[in-house]
VOPAGU-2260 file (C-alpha; in pm, 1 decimal, decimal comma):
REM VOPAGU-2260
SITE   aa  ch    i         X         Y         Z
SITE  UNK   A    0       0,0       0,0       0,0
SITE  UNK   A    1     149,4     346,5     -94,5
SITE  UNK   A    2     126,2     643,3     115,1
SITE  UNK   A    3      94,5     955,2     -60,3
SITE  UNK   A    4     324,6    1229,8      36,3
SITE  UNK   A    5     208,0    1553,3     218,4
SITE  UNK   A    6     206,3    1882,4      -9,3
SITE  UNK   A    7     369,3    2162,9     257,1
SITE  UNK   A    8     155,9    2400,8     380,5
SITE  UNK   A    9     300,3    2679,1     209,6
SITE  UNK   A   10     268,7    2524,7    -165,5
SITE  UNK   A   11     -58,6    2452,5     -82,2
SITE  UNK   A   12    -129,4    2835,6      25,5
SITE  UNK   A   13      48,6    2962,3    -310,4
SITE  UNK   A   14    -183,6    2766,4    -530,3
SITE  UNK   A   15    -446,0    2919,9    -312,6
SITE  UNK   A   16    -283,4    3255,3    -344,7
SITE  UNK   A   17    -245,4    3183,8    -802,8
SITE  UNK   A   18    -610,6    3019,6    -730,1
SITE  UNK   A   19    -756,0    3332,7    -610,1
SITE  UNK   A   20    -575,2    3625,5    -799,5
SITE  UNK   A   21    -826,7    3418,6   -1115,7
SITE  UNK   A   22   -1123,8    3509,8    -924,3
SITE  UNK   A   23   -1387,2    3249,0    -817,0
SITE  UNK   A   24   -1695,7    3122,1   -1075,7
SITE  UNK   A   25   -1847,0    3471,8   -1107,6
SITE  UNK   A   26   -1665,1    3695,5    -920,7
SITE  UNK   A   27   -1936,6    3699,2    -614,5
SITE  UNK   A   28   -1613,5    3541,4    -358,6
SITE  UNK   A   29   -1272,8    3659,8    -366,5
SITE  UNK   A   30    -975,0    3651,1    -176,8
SITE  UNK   A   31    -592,9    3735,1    -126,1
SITE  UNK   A   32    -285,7    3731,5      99,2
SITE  UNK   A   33    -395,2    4030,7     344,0
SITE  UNK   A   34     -41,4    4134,4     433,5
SITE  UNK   A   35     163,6    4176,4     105,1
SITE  UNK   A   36     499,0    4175,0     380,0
SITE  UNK   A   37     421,0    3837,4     512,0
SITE  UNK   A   38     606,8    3532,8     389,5
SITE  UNK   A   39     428,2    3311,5     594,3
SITE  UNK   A   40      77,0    3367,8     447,2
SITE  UNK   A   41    -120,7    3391,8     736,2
SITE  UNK   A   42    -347,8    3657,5     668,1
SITE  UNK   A   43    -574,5    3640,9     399,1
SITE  UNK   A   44    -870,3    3882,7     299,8
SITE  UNK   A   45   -1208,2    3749,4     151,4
SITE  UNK   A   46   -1508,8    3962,9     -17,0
SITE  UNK   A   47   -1828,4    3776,6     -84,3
SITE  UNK   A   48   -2068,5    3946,6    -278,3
SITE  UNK   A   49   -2428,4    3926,6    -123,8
SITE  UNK   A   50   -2658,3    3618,1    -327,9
SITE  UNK   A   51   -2916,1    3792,3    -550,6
SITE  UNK   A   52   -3335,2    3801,4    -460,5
SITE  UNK   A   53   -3203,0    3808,5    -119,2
SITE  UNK   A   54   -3197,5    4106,9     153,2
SITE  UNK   A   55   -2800,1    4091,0      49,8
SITE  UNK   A   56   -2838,6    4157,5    -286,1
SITE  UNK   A   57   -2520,1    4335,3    -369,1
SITE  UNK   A   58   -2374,8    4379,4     -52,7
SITE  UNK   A   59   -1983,6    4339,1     -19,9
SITE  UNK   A   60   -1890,4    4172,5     320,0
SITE  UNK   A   61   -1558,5    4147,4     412,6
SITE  UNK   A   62   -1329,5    3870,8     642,1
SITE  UNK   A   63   -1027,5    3800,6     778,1
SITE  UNK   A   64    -901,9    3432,9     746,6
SITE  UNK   A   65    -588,1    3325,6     924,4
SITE  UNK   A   66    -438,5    3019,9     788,0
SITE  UNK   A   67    -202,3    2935,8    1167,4
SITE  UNK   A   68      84,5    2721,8    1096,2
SITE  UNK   A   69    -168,6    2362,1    1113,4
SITE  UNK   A   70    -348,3    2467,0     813,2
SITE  UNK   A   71    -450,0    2314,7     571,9
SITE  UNK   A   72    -468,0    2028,7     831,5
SITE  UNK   A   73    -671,7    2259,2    1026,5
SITE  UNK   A   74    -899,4    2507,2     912,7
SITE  UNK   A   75    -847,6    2892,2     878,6
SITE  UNK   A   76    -991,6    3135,2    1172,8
SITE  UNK   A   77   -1232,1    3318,2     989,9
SITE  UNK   A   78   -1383,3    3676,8    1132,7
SITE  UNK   A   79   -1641,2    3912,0     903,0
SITE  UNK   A   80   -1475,6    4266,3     940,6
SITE  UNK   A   81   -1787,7    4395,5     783,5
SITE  UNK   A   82   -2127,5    4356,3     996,1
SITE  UNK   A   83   -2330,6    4068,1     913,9
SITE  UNK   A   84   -2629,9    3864,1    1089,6
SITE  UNK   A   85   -2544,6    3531,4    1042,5
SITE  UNK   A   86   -2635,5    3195,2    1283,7
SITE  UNK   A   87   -2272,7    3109,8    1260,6
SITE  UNK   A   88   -2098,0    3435,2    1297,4
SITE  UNK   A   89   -2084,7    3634,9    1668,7
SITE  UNK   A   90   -2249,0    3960,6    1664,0
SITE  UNK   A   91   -1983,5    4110,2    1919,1
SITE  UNK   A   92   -1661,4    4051,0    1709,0
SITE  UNK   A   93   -1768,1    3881,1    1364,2
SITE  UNK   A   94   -1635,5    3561,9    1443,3
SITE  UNK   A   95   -1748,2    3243,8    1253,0
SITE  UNK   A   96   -1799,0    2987,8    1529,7
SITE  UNK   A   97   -1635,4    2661,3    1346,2
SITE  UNK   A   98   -1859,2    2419,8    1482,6
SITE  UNK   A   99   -2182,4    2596,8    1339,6
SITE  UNK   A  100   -2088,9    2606,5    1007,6
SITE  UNK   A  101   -2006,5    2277,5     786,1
SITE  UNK   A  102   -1699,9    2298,3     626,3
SITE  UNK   A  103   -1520,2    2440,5     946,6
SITE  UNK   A  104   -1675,9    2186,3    1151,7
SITE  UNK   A  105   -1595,9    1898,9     932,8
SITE  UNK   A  106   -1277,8    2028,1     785,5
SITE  UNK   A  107   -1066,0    1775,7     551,4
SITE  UNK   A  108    -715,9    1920,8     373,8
SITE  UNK   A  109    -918,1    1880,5      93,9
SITE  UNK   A  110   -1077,5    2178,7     189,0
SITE  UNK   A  111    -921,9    2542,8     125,9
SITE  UNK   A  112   -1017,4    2928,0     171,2
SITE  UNK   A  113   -1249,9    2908,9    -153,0
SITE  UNK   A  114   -1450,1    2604,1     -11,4
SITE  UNK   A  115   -1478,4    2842,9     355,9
SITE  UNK   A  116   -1639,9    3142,2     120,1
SITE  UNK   A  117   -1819,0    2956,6    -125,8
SITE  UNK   A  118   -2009,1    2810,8     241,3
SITE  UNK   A  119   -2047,9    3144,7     371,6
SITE  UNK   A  120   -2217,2    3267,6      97,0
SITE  UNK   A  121   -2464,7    2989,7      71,3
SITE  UNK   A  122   -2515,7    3050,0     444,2
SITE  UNK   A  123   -2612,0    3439,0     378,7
SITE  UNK   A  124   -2860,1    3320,2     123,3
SITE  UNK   A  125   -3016,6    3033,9     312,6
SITE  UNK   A  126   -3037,4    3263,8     599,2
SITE  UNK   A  127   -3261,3    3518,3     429,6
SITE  UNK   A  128   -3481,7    3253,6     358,4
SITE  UNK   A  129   -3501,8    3068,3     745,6
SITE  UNK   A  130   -3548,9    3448,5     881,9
SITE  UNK   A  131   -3820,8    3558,9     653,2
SITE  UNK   A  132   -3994,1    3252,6     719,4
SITE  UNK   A  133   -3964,5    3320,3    1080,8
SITE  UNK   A  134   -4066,6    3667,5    1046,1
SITE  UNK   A  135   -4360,2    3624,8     840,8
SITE  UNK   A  136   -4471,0    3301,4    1072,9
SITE  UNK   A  137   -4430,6    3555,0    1395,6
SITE  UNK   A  138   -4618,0    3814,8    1198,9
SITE  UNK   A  139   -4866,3    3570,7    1141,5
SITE  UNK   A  140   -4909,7    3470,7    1438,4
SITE  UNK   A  141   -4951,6    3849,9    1612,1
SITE  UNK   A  142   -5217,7    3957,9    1352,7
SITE  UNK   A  143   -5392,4    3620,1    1420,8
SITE  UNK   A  144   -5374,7    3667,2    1794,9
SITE  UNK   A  145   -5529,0    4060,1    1778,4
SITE  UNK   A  146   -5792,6    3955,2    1569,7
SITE  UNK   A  147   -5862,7    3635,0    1786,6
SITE  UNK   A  148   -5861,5    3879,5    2136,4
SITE  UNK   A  149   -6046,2    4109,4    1960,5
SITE  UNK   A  150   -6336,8    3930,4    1842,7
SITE  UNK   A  151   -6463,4    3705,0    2114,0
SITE  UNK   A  152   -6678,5    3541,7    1887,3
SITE  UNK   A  153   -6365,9    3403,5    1660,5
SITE  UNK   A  154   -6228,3    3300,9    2015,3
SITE  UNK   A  155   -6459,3    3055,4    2038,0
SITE  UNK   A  156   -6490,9    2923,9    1692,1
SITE  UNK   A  157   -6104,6    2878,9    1695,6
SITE  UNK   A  158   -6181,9    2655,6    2014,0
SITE  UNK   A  159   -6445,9    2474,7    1855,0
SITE  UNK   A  160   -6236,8    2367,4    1538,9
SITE  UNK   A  161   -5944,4    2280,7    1753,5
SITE  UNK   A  162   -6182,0    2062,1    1928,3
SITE  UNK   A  163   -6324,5    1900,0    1643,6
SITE  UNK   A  164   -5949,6    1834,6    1480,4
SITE  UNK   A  165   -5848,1    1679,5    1838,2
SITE  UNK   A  166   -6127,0    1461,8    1817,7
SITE  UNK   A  167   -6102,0    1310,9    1438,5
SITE  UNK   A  168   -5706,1    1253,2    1492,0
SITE  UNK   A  169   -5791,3    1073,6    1803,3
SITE  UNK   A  170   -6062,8     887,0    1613,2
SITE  UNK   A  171   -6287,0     947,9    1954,7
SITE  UNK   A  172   -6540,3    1263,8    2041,8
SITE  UNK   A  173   -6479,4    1445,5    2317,7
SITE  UNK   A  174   -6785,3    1324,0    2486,9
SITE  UNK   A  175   -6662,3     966,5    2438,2
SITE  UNK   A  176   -6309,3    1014,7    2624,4
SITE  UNK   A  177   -6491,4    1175,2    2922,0
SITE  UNK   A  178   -6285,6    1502,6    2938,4
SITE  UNK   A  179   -6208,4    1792,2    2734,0
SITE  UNK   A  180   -5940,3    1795,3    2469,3
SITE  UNK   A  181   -5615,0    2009,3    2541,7
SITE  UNK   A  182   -5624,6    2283,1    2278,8
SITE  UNK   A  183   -5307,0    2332,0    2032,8
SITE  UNK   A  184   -5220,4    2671,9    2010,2
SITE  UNK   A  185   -5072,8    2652,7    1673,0
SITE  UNK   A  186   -5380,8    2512,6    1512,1
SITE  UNK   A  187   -5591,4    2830,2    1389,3
């Protein structure tokens, strides 16, 4: 069985460096060596272009990637420097938490700086979509709660049909169990 022999970090970092002074696909990640003086190649810069239909439609966001000594073994520290609401990222310092986003948290040396922004971005467009679903369910819910408080009458209907659901996907009435059903509050 042959073993295959370990490229050194830093060839792997100039391909990355050649790699990225192309440009990525279409131009909406890109990245470079962050401190032109550095011959270790530590700091990197990445834009990503914000995902069109999406609240970050052509929005440039900015990070700072370190690639530490263990890369590509290990993967980069990676911090937005330009504000961003993101599940993965900390709201305090811009940090991207490696365990809460998939290629950091399952990193291979496979893996390099394009695969990190190419996540990222997906992640700002998936997270438009998770947070305007939220919104729009919690919206939902509010105007369904002021107009259920402020007709008394729709109260009780809403009661009634949660009633009547409880009962057919129990396959029992009410007045056969012998108690009332426990109403669902997220059955309108």
């Amino acid at each position: 069985m042959q073993s295959q022999a370990k490229v050194p970090r830093s060839f792997v970092l100039l391909a990355e460096l050649e790699k990225g002074e192309k440009g990525i696909g279409d131009g909406s990640c890109s990245y470079g060596l962050g401190d032109g003086e550095g011959m270790d190649m530590k700091k990197w810069q990445g834009t990503i272009i914000g995902p069109s239909h999406s609240v970050h439609e052509n929005r440039i966001y900015n990070l700072l990637l370190i690639c530490n000594d263990d890369y590509p073994d290990a993967p980069p520290e990676v911090r937005f420097t330009t504000r961003i609401n993101l599940p993965c990222v900390s709201p305090t310092n811009g940090k991207v938490e490696p365990r809460l986003l998939a290629c950091l948290a399952q990193w291979r040396r496979g893996f390099s700086i394009e695969t990190v922004l190419v996540e990222l971005r997906r992640q700002v467009g998936s997270s438009f979509i998770r947070c305007s679903l939220a919104e729009s369910g919690a919206a939902a819910e509010r105007w369904h709660h002021r107009i259920t408080e402020s007709y008394p009458s729709l109260q009780k209907a809403r009661r009634s049909r949660q009633r009547a659901l409880v009962a057919h996907l129990s396959g029992k009435s009410e007045h056969d169990r012998g108690k009332r059903p426990e109403l669902c509050p997220c059955i309108l």
